[in-house]
Each structure stands twice: as structure tokens, then as C-alpha cells.
N, C-alpha and C positions, 0 to 999 in steps of 0.2 A: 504494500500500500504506500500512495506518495502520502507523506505527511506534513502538515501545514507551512513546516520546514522548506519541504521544496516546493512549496506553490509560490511563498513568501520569498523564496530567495536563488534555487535554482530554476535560471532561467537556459531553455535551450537554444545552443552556440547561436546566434543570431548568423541567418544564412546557409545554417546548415538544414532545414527541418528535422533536428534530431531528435527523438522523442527519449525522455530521461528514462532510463529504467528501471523497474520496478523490481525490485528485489527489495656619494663616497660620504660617511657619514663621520664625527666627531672622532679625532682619534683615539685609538685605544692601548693602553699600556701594554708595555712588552714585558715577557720574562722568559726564563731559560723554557725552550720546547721540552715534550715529552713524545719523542717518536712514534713509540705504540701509539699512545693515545689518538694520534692523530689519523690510524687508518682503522682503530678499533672501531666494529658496527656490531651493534646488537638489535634484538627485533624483540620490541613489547608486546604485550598481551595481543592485543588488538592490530597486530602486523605492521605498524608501525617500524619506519627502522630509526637507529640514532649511530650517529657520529661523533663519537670521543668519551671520553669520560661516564659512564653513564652517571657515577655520583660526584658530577659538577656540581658547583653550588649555585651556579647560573644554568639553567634550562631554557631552551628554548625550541619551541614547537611549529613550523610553519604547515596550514594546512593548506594543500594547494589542488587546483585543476589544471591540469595539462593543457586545457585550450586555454586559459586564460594569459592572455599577454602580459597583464602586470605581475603574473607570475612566472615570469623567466625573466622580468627585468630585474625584480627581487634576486632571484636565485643568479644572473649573472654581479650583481651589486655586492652579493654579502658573500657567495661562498667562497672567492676569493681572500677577501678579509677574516674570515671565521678560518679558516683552513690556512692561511698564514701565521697565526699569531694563537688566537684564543682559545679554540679548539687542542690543536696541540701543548697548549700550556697548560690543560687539564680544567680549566676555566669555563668553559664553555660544553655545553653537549645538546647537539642539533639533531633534531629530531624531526624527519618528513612525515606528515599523515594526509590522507586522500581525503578530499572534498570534492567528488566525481561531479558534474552537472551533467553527464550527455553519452553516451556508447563509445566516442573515442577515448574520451577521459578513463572509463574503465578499460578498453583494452588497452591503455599505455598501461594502468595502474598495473594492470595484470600480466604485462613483458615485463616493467622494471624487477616485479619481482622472483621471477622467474629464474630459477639459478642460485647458485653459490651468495647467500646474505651478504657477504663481504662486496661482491660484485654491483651490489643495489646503487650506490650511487654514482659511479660511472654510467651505469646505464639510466639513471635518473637523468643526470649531467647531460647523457647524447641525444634523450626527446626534448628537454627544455631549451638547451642549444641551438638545436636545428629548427627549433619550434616554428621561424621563418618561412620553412624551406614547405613542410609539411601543412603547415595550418591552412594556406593559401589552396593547396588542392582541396582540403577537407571545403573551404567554402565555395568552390568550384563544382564539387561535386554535382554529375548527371540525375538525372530524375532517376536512372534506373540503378545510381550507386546508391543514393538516399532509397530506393527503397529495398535493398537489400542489406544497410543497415539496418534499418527498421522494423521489418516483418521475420519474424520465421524465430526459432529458439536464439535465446541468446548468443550463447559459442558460435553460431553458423552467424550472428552478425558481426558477432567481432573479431572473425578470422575475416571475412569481407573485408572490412574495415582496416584491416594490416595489411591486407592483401593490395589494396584500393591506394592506399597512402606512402606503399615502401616499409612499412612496417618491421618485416621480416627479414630485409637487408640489413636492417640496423640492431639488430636484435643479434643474429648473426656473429656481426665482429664482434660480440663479444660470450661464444661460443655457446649462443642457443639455435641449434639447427630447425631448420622448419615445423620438423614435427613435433620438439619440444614445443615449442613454441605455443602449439595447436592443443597441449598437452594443458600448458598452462592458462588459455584463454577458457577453457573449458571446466577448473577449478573450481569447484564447489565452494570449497572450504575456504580457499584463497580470496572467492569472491565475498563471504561472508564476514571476512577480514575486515575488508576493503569497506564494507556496508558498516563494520561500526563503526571503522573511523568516523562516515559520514555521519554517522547519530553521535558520534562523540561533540565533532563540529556543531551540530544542531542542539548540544546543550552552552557551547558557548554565543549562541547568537549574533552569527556574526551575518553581516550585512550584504558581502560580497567574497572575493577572493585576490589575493591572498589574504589568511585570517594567519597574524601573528600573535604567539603568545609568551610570555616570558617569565618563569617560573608561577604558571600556572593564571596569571591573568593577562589579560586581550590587551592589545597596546595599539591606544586611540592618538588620533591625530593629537597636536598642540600646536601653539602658537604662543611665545613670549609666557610658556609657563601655564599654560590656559589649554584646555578642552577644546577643541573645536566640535561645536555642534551643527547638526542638519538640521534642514529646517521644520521636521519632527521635534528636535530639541532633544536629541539623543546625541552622543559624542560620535562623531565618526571615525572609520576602522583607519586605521596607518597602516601600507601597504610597502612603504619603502625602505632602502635600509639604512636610509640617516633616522626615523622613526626607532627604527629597529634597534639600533648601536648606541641610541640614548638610553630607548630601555633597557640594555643588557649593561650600558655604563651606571648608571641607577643601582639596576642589581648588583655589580661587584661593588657598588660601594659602599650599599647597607651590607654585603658580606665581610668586606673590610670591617664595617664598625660593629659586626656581633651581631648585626638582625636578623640576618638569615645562615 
């Protein structure tokens, strides 16, 4: 069942007719790296994967869509800088969870994870990348590609959908063969994962994508120290990662003073 969640907020990719399915910021202090740390991945409950540390004293969480543009411009902004410095110093621990809106969103969700844990963010890394290259066919899409996403069991659309887009070439270089591939678009259990992320997302209320969170709470625009509000009169979502890198400067410095 869609839940008032995605009526309220996911909307489907504009131009694709996809129908959703039912199922450089403030600088940051440097100190001596920690190797491991830096390539450690582990996967939470909820399939979720993370990046360094798991017991950082700074967390932080981005929920993202794969079609969403202002989520690769995040993820080319920050992972950069987190995987320089913060992350490796043990400071930091980055955490990706799905916030699908549309049939491609889940079968990326469902190649990235596909393979070797340790492997998840490189192939994170090669969809949101390339996002350029790929998204533009997705809104080009023929009447007869859109409806073979759309109609018939789920697996058989979203091997379509990789099939349609280049998918499986990219998937590929990093040693999932086709029929892997076809193995894991078909996952039950993987796709169930993938599902609470999005109810996980749907308990922080967030308004769009990317939803950033940093040790456990949503980090809203500001301005001069101030909330920025919509014109609801609600605070609106920070999507970028000078947002970002204030909140995570915030957090290490009530850890410095014993607060967290």
C-alpha cells in the first residue's frame, strides 16, 4: 500500500511516467588518519550501508534517490571531503539509506547492493556519477520502454529498466555478471530492505530528497543562525554540503565539550 508518505512526498520522476511501487563547505579540522577506518563498510539492520567508524561520535545519515539531481550534487560535494579527512580520522561515519521515489530508483538501489558489502560504495559512487549520462535516456524514454517498466511483475521491470538504460554494463566493471545481476533485481528480501529504509525516511518527515541527518536529527536550512522557513512555516530540508559540514562541525564540537 502507498502510504500518505508517498502521496505527500514521493512524486514520480517528472517525464518519466513512472509509477512508484508498491511494495565546498566551512573547513574542517584535520588529525592523524586511520587507514582501516577509512575503507571499513558495514550494513545495518535495515540494509543500510556505512562508511568508517561505525562508533563515531559524529553520524551521519544521507537518504537519497538515485534520480534525484540534488543528490549527486551532494554526494559529488561531500564524499570527497568526508573520505579525505573525517571519515578516516574515525570522526565521522557515513551512512547511505534509500529513499526510492520510482522503478529506477529501486533497481539502482538493488545493483548497488549487489555483491561483496565492501564493494557498495564504488558502485554507489559509479550510478550517482554518471547520473548525467543515464538520467537523460530515463527521460527520453519511448512509450513502449515506459510501458515495460511499468506493467508486468516487478523483476521483469527492472531488469527492463537496466537493460533500457546501460545498467548492466556498469554493474559489470565491477564484477556482477548479467545474471547476477538479474539474481539480485529479483530479491525479495533485499527488496524488503530497501522498503524500510523508505519507512524509516517516512518517520523523519522529510520534504524532499536528499534528506540529511546528523546524529540522529534532520538538518534544516539556516541563514545568519536562523531556521529558514516555507511558506507553511515549517523549517526547510538542507540538501547541501556546506549545510551538511556545519552540522557535522556543530556535532564534533559539542563532542569536544562532553555532550555527546
Amino acid at each position: 500500500m502507498i502510504s500518505a508518505f508517498t502521496t505527500r512526498f514521493l512524486p514520480v520522476l517528472a517525464g518519466l511516467g513512472l509509477a512508484t511501487a508498491t511494495l565546498a563547505g566551512p573547513a574542517l579540522a584535520a588529525s592523524p588518519a586511520k587507514p582501516a577506518q577509512a575503507s571499513q563498510v558495514t550494513v545495518t539492520g535495515n540494509g543500510s550501508f556505512t562508511l568508517g567508524n561505525p562508533q563515531a561520535p559524529v553520524k551521519v545519515t544521507e537518504f537519497i534517490s538515485y534520480t534525484c539531481p540534488h543528490c549527486a550534487v551532494l554526494h559529488k560535494d561531500a564524499d570527497a571531503a568526508l573520505r579525505a579527512g573525517l571519515i578516516p580520522q574515525g570522526k565521522v561515519a557515513l551512512t547511505v539509506s534509500n529513499l526510492v521515489r520510482n522503478p529506477v530508483d529501486i533497481a539502482i538501489a538493488l545493483l548497488t547492493a549487489c555483491g561483496d558489502p565492501k564493494g557498495f560504495f564504488p558502485r554507489h559512487d559509479a550510478f550517482l556519477s554518471s547520473q548525467d549520462t543515464w538520467l537523460p535516456k530515463a527521460a527520453a524514454a519511448t512509450p513502449e520502454q515506459r510501458a515495460r517498466w511499468n506493467a508486468g511483475e516487478l523483476p521483469d521491470r527492472l531488469k527492463a529498466i537496466s537493460g533500457d538504460l546501460g545498467f548492466y554494463p556498469m554493474i559489470a566493471r565491477f564484477g556482477v555478471n548479467r545474471a547476477k545481476a538479474e539474481q539480485c533485481l529479483a530479491n525479495k528480501a533485499e527488496l524488503d530492505q530497501i522498503m524500510a529504509q523508505y519507512k524509516q525516511a517516512g518517520d523523519f518527515k522529510f520534504a524532499g530528497t536528499p534528506g540529511i541527518v546528523v546524529n540522529g536529527k534532520v538538518v534544516y536550512l539556516e541563514e545568519n543562525g536562523k531556521l529558514v522557513l516555507g511558506d507553511d512555516g515549517a523549517p526547510l530540508q538542507a540538501t547541501q554540503w556546506k549545510d551538511m559540514s556545519q552540522a557535522i562541525n556543530r556535532a564534533l564540537s559539542a563532542n569536544r565539550a562532553g555532550q555527546i
